[in-house]
mmJSON file of the N, C-alpha and C atoms, coordinates in Angstrom:
{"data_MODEL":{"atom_site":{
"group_PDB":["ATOM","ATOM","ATOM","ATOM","ATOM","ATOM","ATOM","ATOM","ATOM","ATOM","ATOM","ATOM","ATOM","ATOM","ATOM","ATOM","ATOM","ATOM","ATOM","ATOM","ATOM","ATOM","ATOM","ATOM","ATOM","ATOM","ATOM","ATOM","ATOM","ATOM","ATOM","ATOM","ATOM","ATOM","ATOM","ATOM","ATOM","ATOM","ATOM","ATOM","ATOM","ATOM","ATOM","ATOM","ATOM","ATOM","ATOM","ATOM","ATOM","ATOM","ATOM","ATOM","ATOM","ATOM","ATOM","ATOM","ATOM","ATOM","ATOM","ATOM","ATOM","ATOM","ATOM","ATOM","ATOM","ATOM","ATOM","ATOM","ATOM","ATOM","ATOM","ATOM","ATOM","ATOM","ATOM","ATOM","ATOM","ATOM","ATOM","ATOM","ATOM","ATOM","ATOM","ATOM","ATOM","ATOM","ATOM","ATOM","ATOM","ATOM","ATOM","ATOM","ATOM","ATOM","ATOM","ATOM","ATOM","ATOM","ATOM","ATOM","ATOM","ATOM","ATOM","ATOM","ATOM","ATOM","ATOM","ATOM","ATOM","ATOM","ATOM","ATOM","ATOM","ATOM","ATOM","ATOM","ATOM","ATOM","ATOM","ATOM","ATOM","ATOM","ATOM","ATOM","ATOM","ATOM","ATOM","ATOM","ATOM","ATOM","ATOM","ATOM","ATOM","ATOM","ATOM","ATOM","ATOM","ATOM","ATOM","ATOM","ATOM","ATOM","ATOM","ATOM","ATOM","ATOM","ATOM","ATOM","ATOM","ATOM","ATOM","ATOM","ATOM","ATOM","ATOM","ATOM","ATOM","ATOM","ATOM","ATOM","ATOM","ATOM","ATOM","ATOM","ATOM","ATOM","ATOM","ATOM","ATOM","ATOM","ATOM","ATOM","ATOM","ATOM","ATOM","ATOM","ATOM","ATOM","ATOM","ATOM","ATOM","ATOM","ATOM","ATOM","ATOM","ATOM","ATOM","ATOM","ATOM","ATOM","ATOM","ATOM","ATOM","ATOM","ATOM","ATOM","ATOM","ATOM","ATOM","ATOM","ATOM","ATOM","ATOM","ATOM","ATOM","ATOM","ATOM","ATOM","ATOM","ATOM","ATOM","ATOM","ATOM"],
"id":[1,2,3,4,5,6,7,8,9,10,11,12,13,14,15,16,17,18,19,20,21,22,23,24,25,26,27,28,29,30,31,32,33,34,35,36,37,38,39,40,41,42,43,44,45,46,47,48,49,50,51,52,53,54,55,56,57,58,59,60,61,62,63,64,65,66,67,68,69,70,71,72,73,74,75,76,77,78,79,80,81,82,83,84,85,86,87,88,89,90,91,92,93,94,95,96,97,98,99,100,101,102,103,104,105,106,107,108,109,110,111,112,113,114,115,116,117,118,119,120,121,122,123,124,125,126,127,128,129,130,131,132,133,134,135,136,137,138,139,140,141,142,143,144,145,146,147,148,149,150,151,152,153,154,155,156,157,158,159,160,161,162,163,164,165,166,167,168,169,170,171,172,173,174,175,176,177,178,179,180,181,182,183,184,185,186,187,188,189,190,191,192,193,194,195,196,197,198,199,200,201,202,203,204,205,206,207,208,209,210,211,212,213],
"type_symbol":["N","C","C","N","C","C","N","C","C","N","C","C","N","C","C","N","C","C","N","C","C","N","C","C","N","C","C","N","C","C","N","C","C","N","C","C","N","C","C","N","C","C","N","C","C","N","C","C","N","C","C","N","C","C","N","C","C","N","C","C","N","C","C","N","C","C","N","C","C","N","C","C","N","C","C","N","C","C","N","C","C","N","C","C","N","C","C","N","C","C","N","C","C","N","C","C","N","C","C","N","C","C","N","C","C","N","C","C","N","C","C","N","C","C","N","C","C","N","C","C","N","C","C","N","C","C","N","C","C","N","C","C","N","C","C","N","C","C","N","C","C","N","C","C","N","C","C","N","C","C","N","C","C","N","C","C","N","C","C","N","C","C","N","C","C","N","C","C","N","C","C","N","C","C","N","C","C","N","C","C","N","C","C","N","C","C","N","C","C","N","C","C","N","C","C","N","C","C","N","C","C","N","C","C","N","C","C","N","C","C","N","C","C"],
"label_atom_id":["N","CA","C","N","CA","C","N","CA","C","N","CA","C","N","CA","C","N","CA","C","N","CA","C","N","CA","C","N","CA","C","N","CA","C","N","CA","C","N","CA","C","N","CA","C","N","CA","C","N","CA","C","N","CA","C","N","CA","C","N","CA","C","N","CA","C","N","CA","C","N","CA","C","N","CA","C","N","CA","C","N","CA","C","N","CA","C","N","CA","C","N","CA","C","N","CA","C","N","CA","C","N","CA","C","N","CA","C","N","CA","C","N","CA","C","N","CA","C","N","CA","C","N","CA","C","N","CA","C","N","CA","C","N","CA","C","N","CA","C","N","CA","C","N","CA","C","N","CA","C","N","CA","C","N","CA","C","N","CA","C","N","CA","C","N","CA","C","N","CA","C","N","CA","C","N","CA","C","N","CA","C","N","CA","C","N","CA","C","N","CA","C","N","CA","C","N","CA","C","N","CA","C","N","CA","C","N","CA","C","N","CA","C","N","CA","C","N","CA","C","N","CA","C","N","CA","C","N","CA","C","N","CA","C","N","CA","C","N","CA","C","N","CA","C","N","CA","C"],
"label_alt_id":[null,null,null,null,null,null,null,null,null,null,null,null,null,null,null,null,null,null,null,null,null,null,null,null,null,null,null,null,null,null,null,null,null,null,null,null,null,null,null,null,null,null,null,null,null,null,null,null,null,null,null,null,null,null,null,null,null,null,null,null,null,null,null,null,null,null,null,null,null,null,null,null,null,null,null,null,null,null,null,null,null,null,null,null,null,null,null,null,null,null,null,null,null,null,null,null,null,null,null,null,null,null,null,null,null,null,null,null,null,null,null,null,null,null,null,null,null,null,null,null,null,null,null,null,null,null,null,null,null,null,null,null,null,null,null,null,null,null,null,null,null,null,null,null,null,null,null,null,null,null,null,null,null,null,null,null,null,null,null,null,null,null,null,null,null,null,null,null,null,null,null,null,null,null,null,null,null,null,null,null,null,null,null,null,null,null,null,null,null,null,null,null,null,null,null,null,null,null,null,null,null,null,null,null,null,null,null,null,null,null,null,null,null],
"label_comp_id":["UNK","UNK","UNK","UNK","UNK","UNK","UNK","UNK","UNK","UNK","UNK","UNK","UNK","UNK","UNK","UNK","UNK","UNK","UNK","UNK","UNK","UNK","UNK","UNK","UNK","UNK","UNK","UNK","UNK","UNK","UNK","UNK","UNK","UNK","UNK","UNK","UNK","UNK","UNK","UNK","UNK","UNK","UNK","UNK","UNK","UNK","UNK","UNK","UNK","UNK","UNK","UNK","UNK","UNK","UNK","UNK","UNK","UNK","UNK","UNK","UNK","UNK","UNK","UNK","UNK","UNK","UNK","UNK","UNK","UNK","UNK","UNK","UNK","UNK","UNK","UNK","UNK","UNK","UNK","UNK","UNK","UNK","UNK","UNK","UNK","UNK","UNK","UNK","UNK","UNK","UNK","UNK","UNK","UNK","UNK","UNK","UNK","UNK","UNK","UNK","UNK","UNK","UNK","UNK","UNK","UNK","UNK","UNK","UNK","UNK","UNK","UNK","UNK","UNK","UNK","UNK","UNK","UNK","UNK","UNK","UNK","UNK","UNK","UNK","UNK","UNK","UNK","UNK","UNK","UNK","UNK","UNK","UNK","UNK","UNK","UNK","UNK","UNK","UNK","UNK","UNK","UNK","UNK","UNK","UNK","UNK","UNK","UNK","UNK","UNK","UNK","UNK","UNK","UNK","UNK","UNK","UNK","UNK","UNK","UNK","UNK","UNK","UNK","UNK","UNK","UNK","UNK","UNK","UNK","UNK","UNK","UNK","UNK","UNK","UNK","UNK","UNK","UNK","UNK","UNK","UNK","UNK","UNK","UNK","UNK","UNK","UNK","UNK","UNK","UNK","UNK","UNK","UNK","UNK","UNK","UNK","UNK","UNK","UNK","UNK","UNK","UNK","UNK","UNK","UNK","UNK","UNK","UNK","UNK","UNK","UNK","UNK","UNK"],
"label_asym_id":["A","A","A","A","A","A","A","A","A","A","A","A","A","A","A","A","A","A","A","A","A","A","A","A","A","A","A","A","A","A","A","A","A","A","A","A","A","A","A","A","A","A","A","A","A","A","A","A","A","A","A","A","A","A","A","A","A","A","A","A","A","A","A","A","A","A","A","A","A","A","A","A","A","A","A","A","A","A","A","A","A","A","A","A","A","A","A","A","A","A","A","A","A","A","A","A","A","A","A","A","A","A","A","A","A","A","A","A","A","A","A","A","A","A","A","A","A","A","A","A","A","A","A","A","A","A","A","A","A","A","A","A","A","A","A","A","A","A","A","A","A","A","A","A","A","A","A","A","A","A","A","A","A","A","A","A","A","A","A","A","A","A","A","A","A","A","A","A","A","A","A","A","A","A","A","A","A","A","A","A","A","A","A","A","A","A","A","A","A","A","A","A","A","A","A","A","A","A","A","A","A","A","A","A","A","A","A","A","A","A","A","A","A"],
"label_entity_id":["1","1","1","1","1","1","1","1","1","1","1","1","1","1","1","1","1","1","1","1","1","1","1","1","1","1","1","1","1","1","1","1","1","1","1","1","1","1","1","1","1","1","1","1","1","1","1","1","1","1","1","1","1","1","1","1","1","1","1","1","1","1","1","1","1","1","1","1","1","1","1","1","1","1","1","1","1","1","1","1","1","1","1","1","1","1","1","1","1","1","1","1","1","1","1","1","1","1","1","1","1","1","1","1","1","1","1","1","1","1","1","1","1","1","1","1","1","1","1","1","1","1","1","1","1","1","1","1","1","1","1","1","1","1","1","1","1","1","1","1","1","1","1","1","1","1","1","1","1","1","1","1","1","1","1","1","1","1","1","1","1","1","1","1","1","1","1","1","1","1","1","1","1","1","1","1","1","1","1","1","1","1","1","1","1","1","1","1","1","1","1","1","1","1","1","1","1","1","1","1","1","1","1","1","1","1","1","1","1","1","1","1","1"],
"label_seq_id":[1,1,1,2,2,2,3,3,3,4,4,4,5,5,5,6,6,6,7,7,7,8,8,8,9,9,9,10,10,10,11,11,11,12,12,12,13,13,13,14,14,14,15,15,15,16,16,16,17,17,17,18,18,18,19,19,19,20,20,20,21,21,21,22,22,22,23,23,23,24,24,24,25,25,25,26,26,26,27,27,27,28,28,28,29,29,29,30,30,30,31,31,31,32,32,32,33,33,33,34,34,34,35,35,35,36,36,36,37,37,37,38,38,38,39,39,39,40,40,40,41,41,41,42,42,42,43,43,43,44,44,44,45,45,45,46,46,46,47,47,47,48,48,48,49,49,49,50,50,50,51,51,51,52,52,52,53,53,53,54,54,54,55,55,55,56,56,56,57,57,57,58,58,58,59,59,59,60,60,60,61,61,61,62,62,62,63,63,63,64,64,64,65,65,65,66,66,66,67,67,67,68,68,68,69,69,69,70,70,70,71,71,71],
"pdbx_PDB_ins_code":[null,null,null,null,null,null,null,null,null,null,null,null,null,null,null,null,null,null,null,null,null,null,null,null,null,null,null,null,null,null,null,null,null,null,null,null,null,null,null,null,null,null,null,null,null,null,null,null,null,null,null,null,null,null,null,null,null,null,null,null,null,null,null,null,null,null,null,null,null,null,null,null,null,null,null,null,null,null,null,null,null,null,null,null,null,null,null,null,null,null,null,null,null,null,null,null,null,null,null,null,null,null,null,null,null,null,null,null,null,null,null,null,null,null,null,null,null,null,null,null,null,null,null,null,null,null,null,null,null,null,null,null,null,null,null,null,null,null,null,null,null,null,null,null,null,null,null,null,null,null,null,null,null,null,null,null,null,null,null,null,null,null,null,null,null,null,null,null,null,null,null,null,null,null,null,null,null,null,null,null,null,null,null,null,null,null,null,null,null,null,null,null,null,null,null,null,null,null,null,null,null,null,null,null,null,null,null,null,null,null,null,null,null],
"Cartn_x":[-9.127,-9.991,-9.859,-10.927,-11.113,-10.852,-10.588,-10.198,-11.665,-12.572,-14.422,-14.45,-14.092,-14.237,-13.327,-12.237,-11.595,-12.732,-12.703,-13.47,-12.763,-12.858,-11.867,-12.805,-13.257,-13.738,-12.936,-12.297,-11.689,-10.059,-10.803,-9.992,-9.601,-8.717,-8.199,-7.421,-7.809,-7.035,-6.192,-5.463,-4.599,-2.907,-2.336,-1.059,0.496,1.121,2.143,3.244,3.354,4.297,5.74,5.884,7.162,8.086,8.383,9.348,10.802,10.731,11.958,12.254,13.414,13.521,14.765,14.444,15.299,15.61,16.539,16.97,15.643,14.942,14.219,12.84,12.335,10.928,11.136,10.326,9.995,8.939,9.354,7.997,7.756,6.225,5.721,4.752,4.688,3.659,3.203,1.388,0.305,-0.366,-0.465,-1.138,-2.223,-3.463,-4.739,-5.876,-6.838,-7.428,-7.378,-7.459,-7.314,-6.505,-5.084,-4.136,-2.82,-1.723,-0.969,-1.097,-0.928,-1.073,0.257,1.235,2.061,2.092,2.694,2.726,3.857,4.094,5.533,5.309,6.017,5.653,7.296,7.301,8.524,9.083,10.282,11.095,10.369,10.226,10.057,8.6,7.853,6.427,6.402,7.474,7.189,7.63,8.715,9.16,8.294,7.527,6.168,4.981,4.696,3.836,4.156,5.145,5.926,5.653,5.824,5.516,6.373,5.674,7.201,6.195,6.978,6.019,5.567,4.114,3.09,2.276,2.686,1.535,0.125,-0.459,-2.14,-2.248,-3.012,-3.294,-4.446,-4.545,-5.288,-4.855,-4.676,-4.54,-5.257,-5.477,-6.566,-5.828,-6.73,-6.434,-7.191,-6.646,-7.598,-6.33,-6.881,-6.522,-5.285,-4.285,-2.862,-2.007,-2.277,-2.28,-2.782,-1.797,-1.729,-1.482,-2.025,-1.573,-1.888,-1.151,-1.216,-1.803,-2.381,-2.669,-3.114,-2.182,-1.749,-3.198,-3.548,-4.779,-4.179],
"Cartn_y":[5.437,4.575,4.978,5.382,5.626,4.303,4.775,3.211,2.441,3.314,2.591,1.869,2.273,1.256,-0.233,-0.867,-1.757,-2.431,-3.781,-4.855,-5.262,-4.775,-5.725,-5.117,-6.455,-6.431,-5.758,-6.241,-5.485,-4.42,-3.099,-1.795,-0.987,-1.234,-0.405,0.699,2.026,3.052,3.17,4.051,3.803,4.938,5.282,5.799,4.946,5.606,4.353,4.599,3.59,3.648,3.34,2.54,1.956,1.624,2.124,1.656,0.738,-0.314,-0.792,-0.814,-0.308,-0.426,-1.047,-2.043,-3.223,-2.835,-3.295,-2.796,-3.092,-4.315,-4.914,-4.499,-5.069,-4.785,-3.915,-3.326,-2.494,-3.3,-3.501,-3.863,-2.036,-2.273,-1.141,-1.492,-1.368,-1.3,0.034,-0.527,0.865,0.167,1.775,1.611,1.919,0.984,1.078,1.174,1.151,1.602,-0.126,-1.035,-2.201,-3.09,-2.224,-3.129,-2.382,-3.04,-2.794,-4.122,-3.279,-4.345,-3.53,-4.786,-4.594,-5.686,-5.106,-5.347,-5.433,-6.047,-6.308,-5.839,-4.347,-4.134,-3.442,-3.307,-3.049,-1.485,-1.529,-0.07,1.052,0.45,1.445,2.154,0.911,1.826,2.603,2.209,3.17,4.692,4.555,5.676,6.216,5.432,6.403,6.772,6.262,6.494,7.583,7.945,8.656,8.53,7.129,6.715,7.502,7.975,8.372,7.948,7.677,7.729,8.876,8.348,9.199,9.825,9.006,8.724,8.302,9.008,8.327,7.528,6.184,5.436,4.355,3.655,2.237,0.917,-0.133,-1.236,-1.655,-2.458,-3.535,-4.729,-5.455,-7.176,-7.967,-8.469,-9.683,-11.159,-12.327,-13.327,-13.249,-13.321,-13.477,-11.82,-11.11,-9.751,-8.63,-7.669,-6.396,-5.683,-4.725,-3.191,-2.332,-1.312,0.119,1.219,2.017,3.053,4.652,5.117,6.73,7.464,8.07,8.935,10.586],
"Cartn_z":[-14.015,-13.23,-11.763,-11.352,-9.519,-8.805,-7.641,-6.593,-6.731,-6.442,-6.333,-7.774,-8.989,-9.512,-9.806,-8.276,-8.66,-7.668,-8.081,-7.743,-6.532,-5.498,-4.64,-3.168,-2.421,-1.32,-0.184,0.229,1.485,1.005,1.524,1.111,2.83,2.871,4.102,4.113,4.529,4.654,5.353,5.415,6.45,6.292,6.853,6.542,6.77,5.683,5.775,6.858,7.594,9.005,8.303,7.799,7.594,6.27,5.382,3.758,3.993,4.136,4.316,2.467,1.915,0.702,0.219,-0.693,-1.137,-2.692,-3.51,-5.036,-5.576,-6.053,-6.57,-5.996,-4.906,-4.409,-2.632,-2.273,-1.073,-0.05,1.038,2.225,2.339,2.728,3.554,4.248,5.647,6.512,6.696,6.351,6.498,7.567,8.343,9.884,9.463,9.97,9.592,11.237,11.29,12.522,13.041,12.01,12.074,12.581,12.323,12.969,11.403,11.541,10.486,8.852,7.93,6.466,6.196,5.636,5.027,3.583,2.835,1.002,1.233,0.0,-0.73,-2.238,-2.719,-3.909,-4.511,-6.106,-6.78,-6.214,-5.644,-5.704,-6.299,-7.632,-8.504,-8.519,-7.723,-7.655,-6.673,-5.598,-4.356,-4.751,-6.021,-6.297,-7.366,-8.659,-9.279,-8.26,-7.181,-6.428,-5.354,-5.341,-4.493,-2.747,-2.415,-1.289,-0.221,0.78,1.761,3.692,4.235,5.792,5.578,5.874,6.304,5.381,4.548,3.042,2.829,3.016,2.744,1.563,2.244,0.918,1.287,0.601,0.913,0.349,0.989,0.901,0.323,-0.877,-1.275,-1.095,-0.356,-0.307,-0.986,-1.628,-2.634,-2.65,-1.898,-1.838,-0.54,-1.665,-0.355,-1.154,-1.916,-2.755,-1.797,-1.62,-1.021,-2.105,-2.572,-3.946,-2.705,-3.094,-2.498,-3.658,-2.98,-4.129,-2.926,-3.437,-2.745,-2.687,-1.925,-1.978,-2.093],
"occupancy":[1.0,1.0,1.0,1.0,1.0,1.0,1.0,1.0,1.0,1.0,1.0,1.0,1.0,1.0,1.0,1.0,1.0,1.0,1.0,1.0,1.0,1.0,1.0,1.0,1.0,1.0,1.0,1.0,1.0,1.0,1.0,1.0,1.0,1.0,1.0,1.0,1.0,1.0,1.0,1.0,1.0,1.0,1.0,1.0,1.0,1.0,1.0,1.0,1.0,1.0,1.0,1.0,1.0,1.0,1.0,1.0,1.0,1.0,1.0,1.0,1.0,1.0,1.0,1.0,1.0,1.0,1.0,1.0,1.0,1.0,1.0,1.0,1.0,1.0,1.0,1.0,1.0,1.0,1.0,1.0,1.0,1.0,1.0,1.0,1.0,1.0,1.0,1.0,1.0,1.0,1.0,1.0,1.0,1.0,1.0,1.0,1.0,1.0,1.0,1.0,1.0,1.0,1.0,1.0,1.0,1.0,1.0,1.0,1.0,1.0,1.0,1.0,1.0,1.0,1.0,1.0,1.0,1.0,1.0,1.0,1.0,1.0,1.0,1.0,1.0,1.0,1.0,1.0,1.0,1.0,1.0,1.0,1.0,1.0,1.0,1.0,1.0,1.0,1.0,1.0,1.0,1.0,1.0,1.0,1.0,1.0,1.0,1.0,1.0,1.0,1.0,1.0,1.0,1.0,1.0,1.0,1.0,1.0,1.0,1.0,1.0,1.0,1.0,1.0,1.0,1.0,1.0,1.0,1.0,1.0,1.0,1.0,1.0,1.0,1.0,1.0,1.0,1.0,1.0,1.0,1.0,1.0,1.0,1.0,1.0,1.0,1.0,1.0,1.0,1.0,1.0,1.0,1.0,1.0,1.0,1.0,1.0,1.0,1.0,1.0,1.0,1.0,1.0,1.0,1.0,1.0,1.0,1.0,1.0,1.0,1.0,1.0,1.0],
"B_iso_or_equiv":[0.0,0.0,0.0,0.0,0.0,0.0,0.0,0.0,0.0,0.0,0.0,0.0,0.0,0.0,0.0,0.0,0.0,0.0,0.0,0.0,0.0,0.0,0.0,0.0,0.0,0.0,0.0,0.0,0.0,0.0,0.0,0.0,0.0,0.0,0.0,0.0,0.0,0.0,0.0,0.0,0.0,0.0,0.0,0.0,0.0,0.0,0.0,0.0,0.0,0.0,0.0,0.0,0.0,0.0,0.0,0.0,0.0,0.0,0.0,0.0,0.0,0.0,0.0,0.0,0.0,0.0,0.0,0.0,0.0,0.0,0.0,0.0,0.0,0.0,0.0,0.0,0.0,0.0,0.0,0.0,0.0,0.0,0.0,0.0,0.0,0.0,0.0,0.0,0.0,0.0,0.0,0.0,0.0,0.0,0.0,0.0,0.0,0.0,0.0,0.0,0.0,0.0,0.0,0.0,0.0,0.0,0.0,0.0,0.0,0.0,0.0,0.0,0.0,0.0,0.0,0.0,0.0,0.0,0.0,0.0,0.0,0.0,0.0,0.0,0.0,0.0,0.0,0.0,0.0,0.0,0.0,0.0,0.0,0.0,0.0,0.0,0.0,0.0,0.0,0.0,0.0,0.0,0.0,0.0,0.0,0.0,0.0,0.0,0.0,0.0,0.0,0.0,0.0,0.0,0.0,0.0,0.0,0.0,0.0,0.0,0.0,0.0,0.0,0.0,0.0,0.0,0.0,0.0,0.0,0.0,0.0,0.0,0.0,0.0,0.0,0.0,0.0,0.0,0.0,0.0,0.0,0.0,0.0,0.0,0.0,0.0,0.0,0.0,0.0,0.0,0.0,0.0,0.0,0.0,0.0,0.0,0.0,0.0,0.0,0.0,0.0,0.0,0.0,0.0,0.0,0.0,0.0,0.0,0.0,0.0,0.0,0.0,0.0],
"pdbx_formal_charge":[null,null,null,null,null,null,null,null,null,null,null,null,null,null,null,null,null,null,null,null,null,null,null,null,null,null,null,null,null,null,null,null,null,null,null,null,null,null,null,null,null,null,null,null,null,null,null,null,null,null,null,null,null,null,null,null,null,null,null,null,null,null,null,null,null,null,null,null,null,null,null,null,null,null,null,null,null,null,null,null,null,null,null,null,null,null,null,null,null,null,null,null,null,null,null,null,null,null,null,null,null,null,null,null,null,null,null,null,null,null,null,null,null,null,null,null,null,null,null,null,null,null,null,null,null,null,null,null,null,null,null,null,null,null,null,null,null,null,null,null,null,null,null,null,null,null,null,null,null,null,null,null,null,null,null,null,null,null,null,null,null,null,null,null,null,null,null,null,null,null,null,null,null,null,null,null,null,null,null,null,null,null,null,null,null,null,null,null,null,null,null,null,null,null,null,null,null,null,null,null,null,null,null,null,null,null,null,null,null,null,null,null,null],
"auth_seq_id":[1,1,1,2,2,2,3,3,3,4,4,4,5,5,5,6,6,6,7,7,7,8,8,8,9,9,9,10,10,10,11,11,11,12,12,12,13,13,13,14,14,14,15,15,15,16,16,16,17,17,17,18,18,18,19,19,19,20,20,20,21,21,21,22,22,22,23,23,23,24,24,24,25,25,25,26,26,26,27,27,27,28,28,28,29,29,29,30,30,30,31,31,31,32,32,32,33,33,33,34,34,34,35,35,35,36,36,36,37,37,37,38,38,38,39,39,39,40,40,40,41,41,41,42,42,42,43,43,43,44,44,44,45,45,45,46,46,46,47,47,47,48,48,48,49,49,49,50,50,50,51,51,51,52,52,52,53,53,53,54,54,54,55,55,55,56,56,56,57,57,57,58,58,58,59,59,59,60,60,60,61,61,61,62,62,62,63,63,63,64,64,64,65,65,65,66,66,66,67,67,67,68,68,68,69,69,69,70,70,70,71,71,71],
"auth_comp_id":["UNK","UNK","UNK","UNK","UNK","UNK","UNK","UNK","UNK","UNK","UNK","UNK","UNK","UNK","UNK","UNK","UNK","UNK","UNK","UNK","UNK","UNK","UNK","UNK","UNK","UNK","UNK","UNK","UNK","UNK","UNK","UNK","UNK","UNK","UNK","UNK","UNK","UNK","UNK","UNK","UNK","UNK","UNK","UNK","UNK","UNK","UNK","UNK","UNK","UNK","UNK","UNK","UNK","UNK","UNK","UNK","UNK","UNK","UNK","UNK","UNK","UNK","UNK","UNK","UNK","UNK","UNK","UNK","UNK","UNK","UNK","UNK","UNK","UNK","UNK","UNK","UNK","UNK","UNK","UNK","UNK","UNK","UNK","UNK","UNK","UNK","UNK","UNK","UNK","UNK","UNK","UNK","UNK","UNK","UNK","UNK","UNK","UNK","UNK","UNK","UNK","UNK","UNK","UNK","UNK","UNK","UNK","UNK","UNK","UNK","UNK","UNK","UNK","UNK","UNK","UNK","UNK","UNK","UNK","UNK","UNK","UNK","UNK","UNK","UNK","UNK","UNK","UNK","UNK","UNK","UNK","UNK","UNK","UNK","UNK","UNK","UNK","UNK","UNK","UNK","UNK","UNK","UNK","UNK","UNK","UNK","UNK","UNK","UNK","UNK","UNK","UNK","UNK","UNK","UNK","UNK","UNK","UNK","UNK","UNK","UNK","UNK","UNK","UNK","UNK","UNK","UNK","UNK","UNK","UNK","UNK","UNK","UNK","UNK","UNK","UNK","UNK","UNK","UNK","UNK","UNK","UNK","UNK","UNK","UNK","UNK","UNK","UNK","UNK","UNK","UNK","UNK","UNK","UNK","UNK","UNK","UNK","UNK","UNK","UNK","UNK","UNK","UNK","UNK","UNK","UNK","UNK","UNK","UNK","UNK","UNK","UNK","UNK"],
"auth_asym_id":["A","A","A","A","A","A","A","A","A","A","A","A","A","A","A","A","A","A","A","A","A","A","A","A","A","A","A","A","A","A","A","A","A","A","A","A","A","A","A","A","A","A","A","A","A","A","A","A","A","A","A","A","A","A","A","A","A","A","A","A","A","A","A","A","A","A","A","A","A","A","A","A","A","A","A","A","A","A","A","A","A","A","A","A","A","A","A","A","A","A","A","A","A","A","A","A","A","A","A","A","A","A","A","A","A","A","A","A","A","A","A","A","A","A","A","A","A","A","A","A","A","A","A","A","A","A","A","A","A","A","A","A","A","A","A","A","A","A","A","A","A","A","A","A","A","A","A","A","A","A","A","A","A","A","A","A","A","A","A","A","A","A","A","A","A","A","A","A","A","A","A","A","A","A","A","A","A","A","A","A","A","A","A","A","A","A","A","A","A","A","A","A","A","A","A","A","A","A","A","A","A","A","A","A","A","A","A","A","A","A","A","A","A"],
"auth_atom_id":["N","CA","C","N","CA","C","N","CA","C","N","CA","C","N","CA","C","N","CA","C","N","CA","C","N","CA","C","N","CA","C","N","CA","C","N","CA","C","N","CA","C","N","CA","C","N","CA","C","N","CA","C","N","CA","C","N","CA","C","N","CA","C","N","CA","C","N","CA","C","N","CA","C","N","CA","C","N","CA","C","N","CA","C","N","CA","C","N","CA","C","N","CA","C","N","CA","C","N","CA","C","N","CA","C","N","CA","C","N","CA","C","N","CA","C","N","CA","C","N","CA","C","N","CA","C","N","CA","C","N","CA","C","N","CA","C","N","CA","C","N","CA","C","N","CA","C","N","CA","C","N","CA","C","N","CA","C","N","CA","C","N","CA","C","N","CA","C","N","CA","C","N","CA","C","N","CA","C","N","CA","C","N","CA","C","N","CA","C","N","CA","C","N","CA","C","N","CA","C","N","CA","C","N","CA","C","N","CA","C","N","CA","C","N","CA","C","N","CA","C","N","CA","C","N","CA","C","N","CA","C","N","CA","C","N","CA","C","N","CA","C","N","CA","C","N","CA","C"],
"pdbx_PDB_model_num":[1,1,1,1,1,1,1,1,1,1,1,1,1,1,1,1,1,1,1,1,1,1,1,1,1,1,1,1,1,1,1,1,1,1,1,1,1,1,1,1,1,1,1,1,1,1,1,1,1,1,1,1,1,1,1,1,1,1,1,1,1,1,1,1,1,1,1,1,1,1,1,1,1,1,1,1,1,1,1,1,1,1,1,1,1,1,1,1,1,1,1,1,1,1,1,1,1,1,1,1,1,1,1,1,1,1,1,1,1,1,1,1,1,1,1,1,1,1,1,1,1,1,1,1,1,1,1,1,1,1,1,1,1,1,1,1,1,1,1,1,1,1,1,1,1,1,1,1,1,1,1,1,1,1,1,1,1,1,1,1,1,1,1,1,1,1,1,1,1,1,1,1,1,1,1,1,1,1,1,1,1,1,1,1,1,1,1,1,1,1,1,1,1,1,1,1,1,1,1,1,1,1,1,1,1,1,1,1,1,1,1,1,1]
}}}
């Protein structure tokens, strides 16, 4: 499944500034032209996703929900 086909209104690009990484879940702030979005997502995705600063990706926000997904 491509990012265009997730249903989610507001998608921000952006590169990731910051991984603070915790056992359980990871903050990351992505710098966007917008301003910074930071998520709260599992260790383990930052590590299947292979997140590192300066990672291209996009934010989807839906509700009070940040996902990341690597470009």
């Amino acid at each position: 499944m491509s990012i265009q086909a997730i249903n989610v209104r507001n998608q921000f690009r952006g590169k990731v500034k910051e991984i603070i990484t915790g056992d359980v879940v990871s903050e990351i702030d992505v710098e966007t032209p917008w301003g910074i979005v930071t998520s709260v997502i599992t260790t383990r995705s930052v590590k299947d996703l292979d997140l590192k600063v300066g990672s291209e990706v996009v934010a989807l926000v839906k509700s009070t929900e940040v996902s990341i997904a690597k470009l």
